[in-house]
N, C-alpha and C positions, 0 to 999 in steps of 0.2 A: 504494500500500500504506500509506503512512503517512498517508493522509487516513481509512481506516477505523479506524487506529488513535487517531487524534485522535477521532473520531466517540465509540469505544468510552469513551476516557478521559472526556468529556465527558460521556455517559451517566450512566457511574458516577458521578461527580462532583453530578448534580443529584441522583442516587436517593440519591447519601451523605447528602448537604445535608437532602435532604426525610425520609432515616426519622430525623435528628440531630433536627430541628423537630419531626416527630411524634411522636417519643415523650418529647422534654421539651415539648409545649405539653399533656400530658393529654387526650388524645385527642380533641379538641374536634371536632364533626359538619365545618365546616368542610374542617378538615385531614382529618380518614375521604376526604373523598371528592375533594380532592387528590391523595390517594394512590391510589384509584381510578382514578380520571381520567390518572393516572401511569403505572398499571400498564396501560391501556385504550391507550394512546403506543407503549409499550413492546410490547404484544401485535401492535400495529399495524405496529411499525417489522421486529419478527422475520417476521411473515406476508409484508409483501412483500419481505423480503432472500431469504425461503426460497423463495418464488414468482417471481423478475425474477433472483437468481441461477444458474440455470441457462442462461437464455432467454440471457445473456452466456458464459458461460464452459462450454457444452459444446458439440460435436455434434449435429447431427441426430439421432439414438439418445439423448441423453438429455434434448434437449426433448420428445420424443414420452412419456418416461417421466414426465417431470414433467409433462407434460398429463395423462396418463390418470392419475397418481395424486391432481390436482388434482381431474377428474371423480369419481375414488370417495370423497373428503371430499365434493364438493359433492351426490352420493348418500347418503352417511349424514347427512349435514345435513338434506337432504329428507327422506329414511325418520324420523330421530326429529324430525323436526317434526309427521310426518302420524300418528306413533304417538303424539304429545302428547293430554295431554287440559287443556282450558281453565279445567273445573271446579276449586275449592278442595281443598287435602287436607282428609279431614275431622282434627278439633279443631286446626285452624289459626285463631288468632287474629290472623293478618296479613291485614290490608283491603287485596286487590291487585286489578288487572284482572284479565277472562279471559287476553287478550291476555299479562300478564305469568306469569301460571302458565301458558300456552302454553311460553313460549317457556324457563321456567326445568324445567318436564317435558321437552322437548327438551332442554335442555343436561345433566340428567340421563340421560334416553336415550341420549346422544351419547357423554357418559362411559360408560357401562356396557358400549355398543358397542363403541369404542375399545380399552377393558379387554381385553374377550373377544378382542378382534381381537390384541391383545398378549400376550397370554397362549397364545393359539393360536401366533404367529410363534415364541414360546420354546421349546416343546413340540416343534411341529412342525418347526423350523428345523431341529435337528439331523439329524432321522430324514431330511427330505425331503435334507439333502445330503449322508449318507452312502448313499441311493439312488442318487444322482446319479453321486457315485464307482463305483459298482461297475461 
């Protein structure tokens, strides 16, 4: 227990350090994508604590749930990749790949999915478990 909380302290400690530099060095392109590159660690190190966390510390019944809710991210990942379109927006003045307006249409698809899909659990949460009670 106390190695993940060194972990944590340690975390915070670089991400202190680094927004203290980036916002007294003036935003320099550099440091932009330091912090980048920061937050890209950080998204990395939460995905597999949320994904290899279960697989330790449950049951059978909640590895199986953490698979198949692994399988339905990795199906809306696919669904708003293949709903992506490669083309520019038009009066977009940024010079990108198709490849990169692929994949930044997917990750707006993926948000907008996600959305839906959260707002749906809000709504519906209640109703479906006051059914469930009766």
């Amino acid at each position: 227990m106390k190695f993940t909380k060194y972990i944590s302290v340690l975390l915070l400690i670089v991400s202190a350090i680094l927004a203290v530099v980036f916002y007294t060095s003036g935003y320099s392109d550099g440091m932009v994508t330091t912090i980048i590159n920061w937050a890209l660690v950080l998204s990395a190190i939460a995905l597999v604590g949320a994904v290899l966390m279960p697989l330790f510390f449950s049951n059978g019944k909640g590895k199986k749930g953490m698979l198949v809710k692994v399988a339905f991210v990795a199906v809306l990942c696919v669904i708003s990749y293949f709903l992506a379109s490669p083309e520019a927006v038009e009066g977009s003045r940024v010079a990108a790949t198709e490849s990169a307006w692929k994949y930044t249409d997917a990750g707006l698809i993926l948000t907008a999915l996600l959305f839906v899909i959260a707002v749906l659990g809000i709504v519906l949460g209640p109703v479906i478990s006051s059914a469930r009670n009766k």
